[in-house]
C-alpha positions as CSV (number, residue, x, y, z in Angstrom):
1,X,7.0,-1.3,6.4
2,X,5.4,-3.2,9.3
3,X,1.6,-4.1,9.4
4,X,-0.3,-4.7,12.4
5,X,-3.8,-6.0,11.6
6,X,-3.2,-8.5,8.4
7,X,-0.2,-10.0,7.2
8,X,1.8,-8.4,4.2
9,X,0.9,-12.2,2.5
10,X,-2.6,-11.2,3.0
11,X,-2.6,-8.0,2.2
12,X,-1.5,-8.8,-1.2
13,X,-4.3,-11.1,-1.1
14,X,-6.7,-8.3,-0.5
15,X,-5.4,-6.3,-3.2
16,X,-5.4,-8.6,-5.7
17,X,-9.1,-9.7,-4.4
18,X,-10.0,-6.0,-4.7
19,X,-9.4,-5.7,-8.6
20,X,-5.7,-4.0,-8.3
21,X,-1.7,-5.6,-8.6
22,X,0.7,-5.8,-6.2
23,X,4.2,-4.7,-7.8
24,X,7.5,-4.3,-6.2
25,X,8.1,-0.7,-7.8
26,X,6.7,2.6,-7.6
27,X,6.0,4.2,-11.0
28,X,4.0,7.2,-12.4
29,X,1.4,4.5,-13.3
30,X,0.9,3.5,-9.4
31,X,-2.3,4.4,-7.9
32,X,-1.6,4.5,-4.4
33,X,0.8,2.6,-1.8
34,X,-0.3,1.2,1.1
35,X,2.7,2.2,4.3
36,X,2.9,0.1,7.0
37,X,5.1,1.0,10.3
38,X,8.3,1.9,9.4
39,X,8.4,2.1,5.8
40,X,11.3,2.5,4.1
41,X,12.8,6.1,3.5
42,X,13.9,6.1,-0.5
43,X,10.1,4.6,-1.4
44,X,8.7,7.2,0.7
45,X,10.3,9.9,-1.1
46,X,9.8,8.1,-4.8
47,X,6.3,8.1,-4.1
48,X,6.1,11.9,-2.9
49,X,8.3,12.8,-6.2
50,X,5.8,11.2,-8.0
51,X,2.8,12.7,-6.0
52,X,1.0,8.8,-5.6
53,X,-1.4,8.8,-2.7
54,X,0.5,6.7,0.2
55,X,-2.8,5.1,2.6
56,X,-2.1,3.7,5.9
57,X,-3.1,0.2,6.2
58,X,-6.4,1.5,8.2
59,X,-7.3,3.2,5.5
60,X,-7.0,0.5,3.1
61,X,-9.1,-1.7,5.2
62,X,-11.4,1.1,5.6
63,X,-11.7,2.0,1.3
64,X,-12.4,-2.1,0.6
65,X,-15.0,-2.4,3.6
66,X,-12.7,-4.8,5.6
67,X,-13.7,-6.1,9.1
């Protein structure tokens, strides 16, 4: 999806600065997703099937205390 407040380059800045990995794939391993705008219907529904926690991009800037 779309982000509005960092860049998706920065984001996966902030994730990796945060102790987590960015990967391209949603597994039963993956902790949560982070959805921006828009995001695209088949990951949407791989995460539900695989009940991982999907956080808006507020609330990821929220959980790591970003201004």
């Amino acid at each position: 999806g779309v982000f509005e407040r960092v860049s998706r380059k920065e984001l996966k800045n902030l994730i990796e600065q945060n102790g987590g990995r960015n990967v391209g794939s949603i597994s039963s391993k993956t902790s949560f997703i982070i959805a921006g705008e828009n995001m695209g219907p088949a990951k949407l529904e791989k995460a539900k099937k695989l009940e991982v926690d999907i956080l808006s991009e507020d609330d990821f800037l929220n959980m790591i205390d970003y201004d």
